[in-house]
C-alpha positions in Angstrom: -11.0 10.5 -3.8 -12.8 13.0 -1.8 -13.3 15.1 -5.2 -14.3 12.4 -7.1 -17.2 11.2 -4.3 -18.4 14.9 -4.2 -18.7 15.1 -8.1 -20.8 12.3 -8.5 -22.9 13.0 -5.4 -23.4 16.0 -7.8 -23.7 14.5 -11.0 -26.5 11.8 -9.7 -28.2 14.5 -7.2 -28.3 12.2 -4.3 -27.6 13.1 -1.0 -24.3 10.8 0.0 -21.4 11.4 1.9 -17.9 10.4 2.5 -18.9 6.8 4.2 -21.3 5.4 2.1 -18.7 4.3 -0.3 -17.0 2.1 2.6 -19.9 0.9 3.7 -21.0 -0.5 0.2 -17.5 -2.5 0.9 -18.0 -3.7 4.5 -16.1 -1.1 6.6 -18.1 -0.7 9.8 -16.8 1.9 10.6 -16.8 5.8 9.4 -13.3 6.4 7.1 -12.7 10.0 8.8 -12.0 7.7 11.9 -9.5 5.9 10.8 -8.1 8.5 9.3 -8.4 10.8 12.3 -5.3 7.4 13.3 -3.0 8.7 11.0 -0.8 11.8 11.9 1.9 13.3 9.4 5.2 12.2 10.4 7.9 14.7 9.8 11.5 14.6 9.7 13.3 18.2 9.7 9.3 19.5 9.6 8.7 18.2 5.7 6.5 15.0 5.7 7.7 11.4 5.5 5.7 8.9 6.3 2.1 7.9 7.8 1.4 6.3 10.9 -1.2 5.1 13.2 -1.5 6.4 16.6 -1.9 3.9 19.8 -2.2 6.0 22.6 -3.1 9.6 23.8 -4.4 11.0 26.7 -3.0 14.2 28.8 0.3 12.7 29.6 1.5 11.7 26.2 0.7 10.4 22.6 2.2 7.1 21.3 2.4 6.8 17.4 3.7 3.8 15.6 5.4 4.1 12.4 7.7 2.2 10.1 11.5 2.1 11.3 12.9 3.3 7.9 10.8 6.2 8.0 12.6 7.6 11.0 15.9 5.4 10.2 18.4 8.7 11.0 19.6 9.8 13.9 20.3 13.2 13.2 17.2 16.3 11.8 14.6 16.7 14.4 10.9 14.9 14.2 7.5 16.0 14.7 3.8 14.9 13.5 1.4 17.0 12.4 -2.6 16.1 13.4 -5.1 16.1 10.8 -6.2 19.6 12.1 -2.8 21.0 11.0 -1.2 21.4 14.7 2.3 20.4 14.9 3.8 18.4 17.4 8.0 17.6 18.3 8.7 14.0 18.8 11.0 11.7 20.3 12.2 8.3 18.9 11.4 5.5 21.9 12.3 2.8 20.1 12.8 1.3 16.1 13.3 -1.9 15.0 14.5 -2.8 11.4 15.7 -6.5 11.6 13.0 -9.2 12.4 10.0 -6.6 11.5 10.1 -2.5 10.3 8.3 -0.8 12.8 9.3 2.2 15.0 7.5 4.0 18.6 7.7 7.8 18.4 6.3 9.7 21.4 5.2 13.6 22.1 4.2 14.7 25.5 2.8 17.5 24.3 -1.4 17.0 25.0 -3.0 16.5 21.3 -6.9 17.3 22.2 -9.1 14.7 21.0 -6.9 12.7 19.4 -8.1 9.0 19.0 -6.4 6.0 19.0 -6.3 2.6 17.6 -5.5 -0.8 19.3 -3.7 -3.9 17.5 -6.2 -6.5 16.8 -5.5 -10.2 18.6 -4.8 -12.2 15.4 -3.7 -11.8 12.1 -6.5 -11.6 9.1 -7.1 -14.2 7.7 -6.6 -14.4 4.1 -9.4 -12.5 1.8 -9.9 -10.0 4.7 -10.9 -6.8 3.6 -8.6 -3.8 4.7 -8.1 -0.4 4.5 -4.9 1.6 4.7 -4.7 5.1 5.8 -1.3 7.6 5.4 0.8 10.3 3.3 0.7 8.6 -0.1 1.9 10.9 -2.6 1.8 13.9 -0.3 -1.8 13.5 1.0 -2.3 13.3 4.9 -5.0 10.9 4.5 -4.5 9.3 1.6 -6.7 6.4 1.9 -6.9 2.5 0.0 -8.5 -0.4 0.0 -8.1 -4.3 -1.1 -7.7 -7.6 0.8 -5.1 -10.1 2.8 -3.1 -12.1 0.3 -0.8 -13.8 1.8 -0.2 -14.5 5.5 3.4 -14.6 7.1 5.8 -14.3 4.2 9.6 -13.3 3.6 9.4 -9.8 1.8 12.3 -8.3 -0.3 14.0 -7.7 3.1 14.1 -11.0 4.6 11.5 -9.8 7.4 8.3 -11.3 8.3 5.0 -9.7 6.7 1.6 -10.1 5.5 1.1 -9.4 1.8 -2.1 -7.2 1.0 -3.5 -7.0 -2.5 -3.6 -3.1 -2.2 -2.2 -0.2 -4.6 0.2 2.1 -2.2 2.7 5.2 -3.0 5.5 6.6 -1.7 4.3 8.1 2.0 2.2 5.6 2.4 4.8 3.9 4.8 4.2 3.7 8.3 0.3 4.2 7.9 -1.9 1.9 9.5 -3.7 -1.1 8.0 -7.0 -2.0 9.3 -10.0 -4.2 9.3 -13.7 -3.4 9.2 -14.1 -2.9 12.4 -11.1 -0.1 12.6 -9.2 -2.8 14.5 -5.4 -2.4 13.7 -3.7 -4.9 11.4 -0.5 -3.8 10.4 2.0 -1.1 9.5 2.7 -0.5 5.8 6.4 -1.5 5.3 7.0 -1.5 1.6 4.9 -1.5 -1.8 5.6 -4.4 -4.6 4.8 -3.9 -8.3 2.1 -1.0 -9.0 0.4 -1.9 -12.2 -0.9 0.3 -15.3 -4.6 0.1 -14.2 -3.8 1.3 -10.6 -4.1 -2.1 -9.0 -0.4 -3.2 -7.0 0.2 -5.1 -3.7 2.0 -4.4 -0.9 3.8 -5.4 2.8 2.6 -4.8 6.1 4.2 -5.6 9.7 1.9 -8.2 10.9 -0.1 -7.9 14.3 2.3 -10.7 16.1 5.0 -8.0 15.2 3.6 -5.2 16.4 2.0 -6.6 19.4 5.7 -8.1 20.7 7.3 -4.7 20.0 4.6 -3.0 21.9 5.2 -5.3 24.9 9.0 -5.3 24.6 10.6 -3.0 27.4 
């Protein structure tokens, strides 16, 4: 994407950059901030999975991924920030039977590192989003579409919102968001991916993530 923006900032001579193309579709804020959420998640230091980080400061960083990303208890994890530095990580907590979310923590300080917050209600349907992770091996691989479908049963039997959005492997885990950078869900799995690189996928929704947040 980031290629194709700089070619035809070349090929029409004018003087855009990498947020003008969200903006012309209502993100409010600048894309290298949400992807600046997303850290590499690692298991046995090659790269699984996406995520979206929720807390950091000097005594620890809180990222939240999808359980099935870190679903074994043996290798060793880590995450790797956008800037390349590599971090180990522990597994707080995963759950993988009402939702498919997992809380991995480092307490090694990650300088600058921002972080999202969960936004208070789910999105209403037509919402535009933007999704953020390692799809198909890129650390900030990003996508865009729109809410579908509000609290559904997806091919797992757990609860989820449905986002009209074309997704790839390594895409799971990343966080979903809306125009204002607000967090609004956790990719979980991808549905059909069509010829003409439209698909839809599943996302934890924010009533999911905000009760595993809270849960001891």
């Amino acid at each position: 994407m980031k290629k194709l923006l700089a070619l035809l900032c070349l090929m029409f001579a004018v003087g855009c950059t990498d947020i003008d193309y969200y903006q012309m579709n209502g993100l409010k804020v600048s894309p290298s901030l949400l992807a600046s959420y997303n850290v590499v998640v690692q298991r046995d230091w090659h790269g699984v999975c996406g995520s979206a980080v929720i807390k950091s400061d000097e005594t620890e960083t809180l990222i939240l991924t999808a359980a099935h990303c870190v679903d074994f208890d043996w290798g060793t994890y880590s995450i790797v920030t956008n800037d390349g530095q590599e971090h180990d990580a522990e597994i707080i907590k995963r759950e993988y039977i009402a939702t498919d979310l997992a809380l991995l923590r480092t307490y090694q300080p990650i300088p600058v590192q921002p972080a999202t917050t969960p936004a208070f209600a789910e999105p209403a349907a037509t919402t535009e989003a933007w999704t953020v992770g390692f799809g198909g091996g890129e650390p900030d691989a990003f996508s865009y579409g729109i809410v579908s479908k509000v609290y559904v049963i997806d091919h797992y039997d757990k609860l989820a919102n449905q986002f009209d959005m074309t997704i790839w492997y390594g895409n799971s885990g990343g966080g979903v968001y809306n125009a204002d950078g607000r967090l609004i869900g956790i990719v979980s799995q991808f549905g059909p991916q069509g010829g003409a690189m439209q698909g839809w996928m599943y996302a934890c929704p924010v009533s999911a993530i905000r009760r595993f947040l809270a849960e001891d």
